[in-house]
C-alpha positions in Angstrom: 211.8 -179.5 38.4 215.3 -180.9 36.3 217.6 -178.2 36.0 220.4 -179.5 34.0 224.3 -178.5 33.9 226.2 -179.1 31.3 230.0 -179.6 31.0 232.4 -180.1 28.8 232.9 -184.2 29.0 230.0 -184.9 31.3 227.5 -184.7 29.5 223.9 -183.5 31.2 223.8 -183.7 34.8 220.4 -183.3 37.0 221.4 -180.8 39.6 218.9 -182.8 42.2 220.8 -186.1 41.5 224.0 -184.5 43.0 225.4 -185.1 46.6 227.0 -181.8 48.3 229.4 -182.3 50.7 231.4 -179.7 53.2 234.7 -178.3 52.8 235.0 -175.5 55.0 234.8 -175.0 58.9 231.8 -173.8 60.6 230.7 -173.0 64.2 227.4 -171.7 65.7 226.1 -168.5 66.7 224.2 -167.7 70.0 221.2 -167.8 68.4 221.5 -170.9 67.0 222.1 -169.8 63.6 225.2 -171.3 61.8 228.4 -169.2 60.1 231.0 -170.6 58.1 234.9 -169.5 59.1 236.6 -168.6 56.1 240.0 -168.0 55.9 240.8 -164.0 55.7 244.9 -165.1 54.8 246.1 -167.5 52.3 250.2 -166.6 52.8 251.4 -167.5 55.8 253.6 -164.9 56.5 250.3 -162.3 56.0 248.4 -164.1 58.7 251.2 -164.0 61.1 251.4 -160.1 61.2 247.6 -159.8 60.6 247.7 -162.2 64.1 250.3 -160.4 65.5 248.1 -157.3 65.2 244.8 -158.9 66.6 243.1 -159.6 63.6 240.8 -162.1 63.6 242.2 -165.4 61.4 238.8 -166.2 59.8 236.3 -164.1 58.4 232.9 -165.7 59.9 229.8 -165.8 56.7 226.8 -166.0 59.1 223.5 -167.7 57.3 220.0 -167.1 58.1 217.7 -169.6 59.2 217.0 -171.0 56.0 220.7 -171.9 55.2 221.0 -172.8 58.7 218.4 -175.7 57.9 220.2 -176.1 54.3 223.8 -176.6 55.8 222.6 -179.0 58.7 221.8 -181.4 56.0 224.7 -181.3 53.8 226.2 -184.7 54.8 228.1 -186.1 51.7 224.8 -188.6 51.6 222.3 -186.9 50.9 220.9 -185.2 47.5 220.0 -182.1 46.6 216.7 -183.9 45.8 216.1 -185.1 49.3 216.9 -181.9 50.9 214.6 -180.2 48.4 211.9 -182.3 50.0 212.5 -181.7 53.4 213.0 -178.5 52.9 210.3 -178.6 51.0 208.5 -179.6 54.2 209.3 -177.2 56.3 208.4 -174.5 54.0 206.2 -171.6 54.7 202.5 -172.3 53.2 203.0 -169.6 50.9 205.6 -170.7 49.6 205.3 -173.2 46.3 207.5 -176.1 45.1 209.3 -174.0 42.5 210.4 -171.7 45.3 211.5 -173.9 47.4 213.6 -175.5 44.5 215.0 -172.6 42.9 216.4 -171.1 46.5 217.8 -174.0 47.1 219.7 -174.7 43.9 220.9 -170.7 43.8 222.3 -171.2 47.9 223.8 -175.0 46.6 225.3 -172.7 43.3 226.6 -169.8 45.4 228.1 -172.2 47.9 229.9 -174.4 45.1 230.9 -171.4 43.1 233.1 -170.0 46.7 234.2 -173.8 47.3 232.2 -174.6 50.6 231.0 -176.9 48.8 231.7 -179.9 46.1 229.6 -182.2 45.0 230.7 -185.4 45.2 228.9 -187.2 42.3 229.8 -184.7 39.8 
């Protein structure tokens, strides 16, 4: 599969040749499931009364088991190509290749579009 993005100066990129890398916090949920903490405040003086009234600071973006898997191997090393394949892997016999791929590439897009995260390479 070569999906291709195309900006303005870049030229065509192959989405599987790009690295993701983190920029948000995260923690782990009881069940072992992941959650990223997003920040519910971006002025300062809206999260100290939002504090100040018990609100929580972060809002907390819980993933299922399959971006669970997907997040643990965002590194900043390795491609979208190489976690295809393990994920590939680990995937559900019913499941085919272009499945695999296309979830993958819209979680990587949805994550990049909200800036949790880059890709390092691009």
């Amino acid at each position: 599969m070569k999906t291709k993005i195309k900006e303005k100066n870049k030229g065509n990129i192959n989405f599987l040749d790009l690295i993701p890398d983190k920029n948000c916090q995260w923690d782990k949920a009881g069940d072992g499931r992941l959650y990223l903490l997003v920040p519910r405040f971006r002025n300062r003086w809206m999260k100290k009364i939002a504090l100040s009234l018990g609100k929580s600071e972060f809002v907390k973006v819980k993933f299922d088991n399959t971006g669970t898997k997907v997040w643990s191997l965002i590194d900043g090393k390795t491609t979208v190509e190489q976690i295809g394949k393990i994920m590939e892997k680990e995937s559900e016999e019913s499941q085919d290749t272009q499945q695999v791929y296309n979830r993958l590439t819209d979680f990587l897009t949805i994550l990049s579009r909200n800036k949790f995260i880059s890709f390092k390479n691009y």
